[in-house]
N, C-alpha and C positions, 0 to 999 in steps of 0.2 A: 360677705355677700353683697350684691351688688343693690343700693340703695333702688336705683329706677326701678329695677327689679321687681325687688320688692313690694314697692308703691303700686304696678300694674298687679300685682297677685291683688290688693288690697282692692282693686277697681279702679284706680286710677288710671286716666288715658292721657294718652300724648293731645297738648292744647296747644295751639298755632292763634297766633290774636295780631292780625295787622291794626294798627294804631294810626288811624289819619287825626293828627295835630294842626292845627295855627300855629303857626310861629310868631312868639310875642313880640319880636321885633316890626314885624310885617304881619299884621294878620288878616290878610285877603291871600298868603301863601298857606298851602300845608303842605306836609311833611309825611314819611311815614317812619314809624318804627314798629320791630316787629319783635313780640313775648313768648315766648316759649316755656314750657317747663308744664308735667304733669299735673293736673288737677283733675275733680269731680265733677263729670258732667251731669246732669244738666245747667246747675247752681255755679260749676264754676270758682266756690271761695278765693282761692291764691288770686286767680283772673282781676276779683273782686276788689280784694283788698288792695293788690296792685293798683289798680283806677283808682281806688278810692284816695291811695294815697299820691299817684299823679296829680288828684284832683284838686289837694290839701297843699300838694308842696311842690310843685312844679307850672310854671308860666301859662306856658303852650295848650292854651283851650282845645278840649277835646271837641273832634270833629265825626268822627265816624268808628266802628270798633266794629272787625270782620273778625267772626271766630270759627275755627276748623277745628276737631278731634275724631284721635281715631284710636279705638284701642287697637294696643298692639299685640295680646295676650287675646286670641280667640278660639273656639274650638275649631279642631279644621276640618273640611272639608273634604268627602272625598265625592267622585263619581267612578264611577263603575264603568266598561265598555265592553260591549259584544264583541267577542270578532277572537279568533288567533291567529298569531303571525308564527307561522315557525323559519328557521333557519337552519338550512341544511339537513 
């Protein structure tokens, strides 16, 4: 069975996190880098930990953290429409 899968059955949604960094060489530049991978919204954890440990073991001062999710797993939708069309 397919892991992502599964994680969405669990409530996990697809998390999108653009990363604006300084770069410790230059740091009047930043950067971006961009994290992927499912987590729990609102809190986030994996999101989380990840920063945390950017923040513990990597240079590059964080500068700004843009987050987008979206579950993929939702009930659907339908709508309805008046009308018939026939054909022939």
């Amino acid at each position: 069975m397919d892991t992502a899968f599964l994680r969405q059955i669990e409530g996990f949604s697809l998390t999108t996190a653009e990363i604006l960094y300084r770069l410790p060489d230059h740091p009047k530049l930043l950067q971006t880098y961009i994290w992927q991978d499912y987590d729990l919204a609102p809190r986030f954890p994996k999101l989380t930990d990840f920063l945390d440990f950017w923040d513990a073991h990597l240079d590059g001062a964080l500068f700004r953290i843009r987050v987008a999710h979206r579950k993929l797993i939702a009930p659907a939708e339908f709508s309805f429409v008046e009308g018939e069309l026939r054909l022939h």
